[in-house]
C-alpha positions, 0 to 999 in steps of 0.5 A: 321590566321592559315596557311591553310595547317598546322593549325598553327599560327604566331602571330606577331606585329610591328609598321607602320614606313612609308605608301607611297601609293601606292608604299612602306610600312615599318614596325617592324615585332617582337611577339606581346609585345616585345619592338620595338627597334631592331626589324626586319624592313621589307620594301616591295616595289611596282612597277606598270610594267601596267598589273602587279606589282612587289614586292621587299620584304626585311627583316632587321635584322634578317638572313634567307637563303631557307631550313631554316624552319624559317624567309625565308621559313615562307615568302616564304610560306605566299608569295605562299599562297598570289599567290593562290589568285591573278588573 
C-alpha cells in the first residue's frame, strides 16, 4: 500500500513464527523472496489496560535510532498513520 503522504511503497514479506490471540504476534520482516534465515524478527506485544491497549513494538536484528530516514523513522511513520484511525 502506498504511504499516504508520499506515494511511495515498501513492499516486505516475512514468515508468521507465533500468533498468541490476543496479546503477542512474532514474525520476519525481510523484501519479498529473500531467505528468511537472518532476517529481522519483529515481536509487537499487546496489553489490555481496559478502555486502552498498550503496544510494545521491538524489531531484532537490524539497528535503527530517530533521524534515520530508515528502520526507525519508516516505523514510527507506519505507527502515526496507524494513530490517524484509532478512536
Amino acid at each position: 500500500m502506498p504511504h499516504a503522504r508520499t506515494a511511495c511503497t515498501y513492499p516486505t514479506g516475512g514468515v508468521y513464527r507465533e500468533v498468541v490471540e490476543p496479546e503477542r504476534l512474532v514474525f520476519t520482516w525481510a523484501d519479498p523472496g529473500d531467505p528468511q534465515d537472518g532476517a529481522p524478527v519483529v515481536t509487537v506485544t499487546l496489553e489490555d489496560l481496559g478502555e486502552r491497549t498498550r503496544m510494545v513494538f521491538h524489531v531484532d536484528g537490524i539497528g535503527g535510532l530517530p533521524g534515520d530516514e530508515s528502520v526507525y523513522d519508516g516505523w514510527d511513520s507506519a505507527f502515526g498513520e496507524l494513530v490517524e484511525h484509532l478512536p
